[in-house]
C-alpha positions as CSV (number, residue, x, y, z in Angstrom):
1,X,101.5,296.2,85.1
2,X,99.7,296.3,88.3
3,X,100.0,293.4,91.1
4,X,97.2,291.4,91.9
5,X,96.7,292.5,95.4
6,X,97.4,296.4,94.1
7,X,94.2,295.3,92.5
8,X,92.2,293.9,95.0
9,X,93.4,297.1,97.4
10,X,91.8,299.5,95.0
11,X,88.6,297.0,94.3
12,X,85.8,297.9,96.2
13,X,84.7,295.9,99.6
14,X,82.5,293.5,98.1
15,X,84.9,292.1,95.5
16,X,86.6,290.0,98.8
17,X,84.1,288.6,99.7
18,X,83.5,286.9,96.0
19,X,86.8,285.7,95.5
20,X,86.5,284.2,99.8
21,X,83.3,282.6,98.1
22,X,84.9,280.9,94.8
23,X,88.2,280.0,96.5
24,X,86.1,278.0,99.3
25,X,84.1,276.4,96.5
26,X,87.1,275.5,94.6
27,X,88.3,273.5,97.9
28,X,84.9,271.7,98.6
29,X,84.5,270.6,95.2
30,X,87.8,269.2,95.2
31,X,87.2,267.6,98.4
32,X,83.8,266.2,97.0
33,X,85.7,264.9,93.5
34,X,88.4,263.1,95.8
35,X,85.4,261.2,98.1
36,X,84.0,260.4,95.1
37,X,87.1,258.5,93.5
38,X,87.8,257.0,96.6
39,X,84.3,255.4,97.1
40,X,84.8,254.0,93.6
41,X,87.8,253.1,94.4
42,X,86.7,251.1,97.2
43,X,83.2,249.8,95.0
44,X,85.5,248.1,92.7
45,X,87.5,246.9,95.0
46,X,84.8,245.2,97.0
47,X,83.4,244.2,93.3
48,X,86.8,242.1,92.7
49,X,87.1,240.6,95.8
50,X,83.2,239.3,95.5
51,X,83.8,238.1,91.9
52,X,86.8,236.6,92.9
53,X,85.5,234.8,96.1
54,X,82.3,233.6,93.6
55,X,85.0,232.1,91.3
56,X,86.9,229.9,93.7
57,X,83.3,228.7,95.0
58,X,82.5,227.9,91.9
59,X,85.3,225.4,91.5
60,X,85.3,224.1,95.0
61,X,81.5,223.4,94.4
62,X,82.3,221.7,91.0
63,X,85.5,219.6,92.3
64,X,83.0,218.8,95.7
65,X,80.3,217.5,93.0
66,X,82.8,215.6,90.9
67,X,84.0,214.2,94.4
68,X,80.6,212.8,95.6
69,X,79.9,211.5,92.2
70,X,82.9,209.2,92.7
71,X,81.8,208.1,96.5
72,X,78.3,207.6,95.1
73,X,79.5,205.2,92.1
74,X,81.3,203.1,94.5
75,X,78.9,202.7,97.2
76,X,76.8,201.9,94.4
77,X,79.2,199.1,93.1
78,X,78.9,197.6,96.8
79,X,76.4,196.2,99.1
80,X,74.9,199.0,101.2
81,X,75.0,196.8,104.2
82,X,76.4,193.4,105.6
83,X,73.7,191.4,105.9
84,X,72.6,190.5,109.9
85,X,74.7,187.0,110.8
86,X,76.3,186.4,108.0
87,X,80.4,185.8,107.2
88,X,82.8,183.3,106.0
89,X,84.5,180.2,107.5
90,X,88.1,178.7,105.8
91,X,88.8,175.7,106.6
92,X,92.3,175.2,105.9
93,X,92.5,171.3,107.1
94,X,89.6,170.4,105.0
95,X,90.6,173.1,102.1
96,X,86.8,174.2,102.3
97,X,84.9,177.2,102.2
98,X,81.3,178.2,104.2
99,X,79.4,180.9,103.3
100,X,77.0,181.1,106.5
101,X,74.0,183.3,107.9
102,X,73.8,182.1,111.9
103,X,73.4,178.3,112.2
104,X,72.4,178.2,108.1
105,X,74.8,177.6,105.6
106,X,74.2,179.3,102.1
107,X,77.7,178.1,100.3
108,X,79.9,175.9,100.3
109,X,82.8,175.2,98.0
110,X,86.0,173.4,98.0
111,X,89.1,175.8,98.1
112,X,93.1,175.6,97.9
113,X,95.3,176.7,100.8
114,X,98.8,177.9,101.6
115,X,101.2,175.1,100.7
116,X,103.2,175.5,103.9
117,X,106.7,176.0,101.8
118,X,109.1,178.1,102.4
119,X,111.6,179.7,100.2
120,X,114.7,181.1,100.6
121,X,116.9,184.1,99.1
122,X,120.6,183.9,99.1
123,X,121.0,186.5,96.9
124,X,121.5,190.4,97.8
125,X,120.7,189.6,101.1
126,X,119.8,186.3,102.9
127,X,115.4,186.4,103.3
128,X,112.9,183.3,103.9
129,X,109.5,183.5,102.6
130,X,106.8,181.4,103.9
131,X,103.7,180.2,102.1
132,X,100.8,179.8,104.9
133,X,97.2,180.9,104.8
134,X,97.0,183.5,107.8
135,X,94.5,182.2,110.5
136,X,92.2,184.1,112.9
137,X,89.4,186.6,112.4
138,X,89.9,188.7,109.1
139,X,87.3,191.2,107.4
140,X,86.6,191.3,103.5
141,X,88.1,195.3,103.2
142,X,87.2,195.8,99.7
143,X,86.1,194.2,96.4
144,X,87.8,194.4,93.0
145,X,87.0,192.8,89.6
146,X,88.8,192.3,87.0
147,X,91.9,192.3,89.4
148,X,95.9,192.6,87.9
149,X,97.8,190.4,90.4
150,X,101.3,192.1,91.1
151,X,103.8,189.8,92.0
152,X,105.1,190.2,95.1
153,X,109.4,190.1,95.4
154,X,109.2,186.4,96.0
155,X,107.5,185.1,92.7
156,X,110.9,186.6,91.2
157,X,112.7,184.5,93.8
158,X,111.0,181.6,92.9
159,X,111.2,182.0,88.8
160,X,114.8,182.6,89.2
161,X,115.1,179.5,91.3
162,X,113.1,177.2,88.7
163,X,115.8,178.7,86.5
164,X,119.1,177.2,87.9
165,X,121.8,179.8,88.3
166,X,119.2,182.7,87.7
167,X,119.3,185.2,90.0
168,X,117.5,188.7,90.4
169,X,117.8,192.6,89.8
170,X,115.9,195.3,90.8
171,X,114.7,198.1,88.3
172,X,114.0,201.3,90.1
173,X,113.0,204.3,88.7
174,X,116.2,206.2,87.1
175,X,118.2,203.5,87.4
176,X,119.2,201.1,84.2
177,X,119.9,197.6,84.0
178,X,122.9,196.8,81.1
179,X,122.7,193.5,79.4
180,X,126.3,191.8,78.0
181,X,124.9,192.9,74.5
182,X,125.0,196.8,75.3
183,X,120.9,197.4,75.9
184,X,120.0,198.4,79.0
185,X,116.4,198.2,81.0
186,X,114.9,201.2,81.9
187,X,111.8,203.4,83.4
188,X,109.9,205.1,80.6
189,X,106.7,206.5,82.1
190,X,104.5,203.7,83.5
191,X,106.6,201.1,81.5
192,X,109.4,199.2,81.1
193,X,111.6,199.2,78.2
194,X,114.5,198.4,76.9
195,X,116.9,200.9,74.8
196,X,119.4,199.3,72.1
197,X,123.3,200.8,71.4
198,X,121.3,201.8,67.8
199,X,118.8,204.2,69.6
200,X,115.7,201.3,68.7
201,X,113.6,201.4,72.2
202,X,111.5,198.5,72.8
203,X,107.8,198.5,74.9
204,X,108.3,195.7,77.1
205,X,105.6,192.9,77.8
206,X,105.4,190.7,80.9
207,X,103.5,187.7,82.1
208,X,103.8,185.0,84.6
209,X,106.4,182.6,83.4
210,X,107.3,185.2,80.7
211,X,109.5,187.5,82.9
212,X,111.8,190.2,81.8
213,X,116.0,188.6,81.6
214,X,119.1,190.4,81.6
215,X,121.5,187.6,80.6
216,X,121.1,185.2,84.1
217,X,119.0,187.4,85.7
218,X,115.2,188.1,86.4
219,X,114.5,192.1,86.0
220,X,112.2,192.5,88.7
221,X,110.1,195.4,87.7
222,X,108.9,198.5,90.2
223,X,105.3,198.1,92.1
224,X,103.1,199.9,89.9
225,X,105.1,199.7,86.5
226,X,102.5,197.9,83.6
227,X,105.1,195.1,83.1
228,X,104.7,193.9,86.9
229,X,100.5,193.7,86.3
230,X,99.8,190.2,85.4
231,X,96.3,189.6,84.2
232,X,94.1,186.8,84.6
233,X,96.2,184.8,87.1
234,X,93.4,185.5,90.1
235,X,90.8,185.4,88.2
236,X,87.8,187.8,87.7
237,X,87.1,188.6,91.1
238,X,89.0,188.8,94.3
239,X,87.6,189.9,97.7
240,X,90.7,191.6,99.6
241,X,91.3,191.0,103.0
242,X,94.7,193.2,103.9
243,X,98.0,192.4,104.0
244,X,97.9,191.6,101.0
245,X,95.9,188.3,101.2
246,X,92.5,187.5,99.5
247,X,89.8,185.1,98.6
248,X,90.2,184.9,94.7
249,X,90.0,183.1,91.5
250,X,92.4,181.1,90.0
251,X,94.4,180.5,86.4
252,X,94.9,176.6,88.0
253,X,91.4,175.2,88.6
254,X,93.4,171.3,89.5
255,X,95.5,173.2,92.4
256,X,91.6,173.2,94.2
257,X,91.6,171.3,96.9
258,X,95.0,171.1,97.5
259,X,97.4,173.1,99.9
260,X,99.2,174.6,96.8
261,X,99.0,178.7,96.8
262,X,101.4,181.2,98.3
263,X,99.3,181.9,101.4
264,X,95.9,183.1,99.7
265,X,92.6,181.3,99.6
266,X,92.3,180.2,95.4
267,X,88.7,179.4,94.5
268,X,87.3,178.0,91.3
269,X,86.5,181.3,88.9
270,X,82.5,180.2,89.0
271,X,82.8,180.1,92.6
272,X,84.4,183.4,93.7
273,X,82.1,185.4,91.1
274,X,79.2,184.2,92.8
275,X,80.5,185.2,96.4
276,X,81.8,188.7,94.9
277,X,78.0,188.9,93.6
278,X,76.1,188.1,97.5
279,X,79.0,189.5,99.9
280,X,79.8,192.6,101.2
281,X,82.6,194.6,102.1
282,X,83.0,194.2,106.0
283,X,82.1,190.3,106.3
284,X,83.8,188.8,108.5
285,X,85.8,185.9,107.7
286,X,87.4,183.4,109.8
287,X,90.0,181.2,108.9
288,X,91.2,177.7,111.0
């Protein structure tokens, strides 16, 4: 059988320059079919990227909306402004209240004060507490309604005192407190609850007065557990003003008028729902 060039040697002149021809058009349409995958390549590319950049605006856009809707309900649930002039002065010798614009005075109510008290802590370390009103220039920060008041350390303290030869325990989270008949205290969640030797597991309730005992001891549950949220003992309304202090309402209405809270300024529930109704966050409030 003959070669191929043998062939092409005896083929006449012009049969070169054909097969020149179709192997240079073999190459450029190769060339052209590799441009083209690339530019597709690079189309859908570009088309992902695009999609993909549309998606994640898309959600930013939706969480920034869902984010403004909240800021827009609260300012809502507030006065827009303080109005010009007006703030708040405590007595605390005369246990009274003054809601006043300049010279004009558009409230007044009798109050309760810190008692002036102090109580001590002997146990797990030795720590006084003391029960004034703070004095000076405060501002109202922010409004709540409905307010849970969550006892501070001290009220435990103070129970267990009222309870001669109490003392107190901390829960924390993942820890347990035993009691002499083989339950234990424990974090479950948001709650409190104790777990029996039998497997039962009981949802804890708390109140003031109603506190949680391990034998001689006052559990003193974690800041933000359900069972350390006591309802109705400030009132409806309270009208913060830092540090933990606050003009509120009161589960005592005979303690008015008296130096007889833990440092915060108790009014009558009538009288701290109408000030939460007329006063805005950012009043000033001074306290002598």
């Amino acid at each position: 059988m003959r070669s191929v060039r043998e062939v092409l040697k005896d083929a006449p002149p012009g049969i070169w320059v054909v097969t020149v021809a179709m192997v240079l058009a073999g190459a450029v349409t190769a060339g052209m079919l590799f441009s083209t995958v690339q530019m597709r390549h690079r189309r859908d590319a570009n088309k992902f990227v695009v999609t993909k950049a549309h998606g994640v605006l898309d959600s930013l856009t939706r969480r920034a909306d869902q984010e403004l809707d909240s800021l827009q309900n609260a300012l809502a649930s507030t006065p827009d402004t303080v109005p010009v002039g007006q703030y708040i002065v405590v007595s605390i010798e005369d246990r009274r209240l003054w809601l006043k614009q300049g010279d004009t005075t558009l409230y007044t109510t009798r109050v309760a004060v810190g008692s002036g008290k102090s109580l001590i802590q002997t146990t797990g370390g030795r720590k006084e507490y003391k029960f004034d009103t703070p004095r000076g220039r405060l501002t109202v920060q922010y409004k709540e309604l409905d307010p849970y008041w969550q006892p501070p350390d001290w009220h435990f303290v103070e129970m267990a005192a009222k309870k001669h030869g109490f003392g107190v325990v901390m829960l924390k989270p993942g820890q347990k407190v035993t009691v002499s008949d083989g339950s234990w205290y424990e974090m479950r969640g948001d709650d409190v609850v104790r777990v029996y030797p039998d497997g039962r597991v009981q949802l804890l309730e708390a109140s003031e007065g109603h506190e949680l005992l391990a034998d001689k001891r006052i559990v003193v549950p974690p800041f933000g557990s359900n069972q350390r949220k006591y309802k109705w003992v400030v009132g409806g309304h309270r009208l913060n003003l830092g540090d933990g202090y606050g003009l509120h309402g009161t589960d005592e209405p005979n303690s008015i008028g008296h130096a007889a809270s833990h440092g915060c300024v108790r009014l009558r529930n009538e009288d701290i729902a109408y000030l939460y109704s007329i006063v805005a966050v950012g009043t000033p409030v001074y306290i002598y």
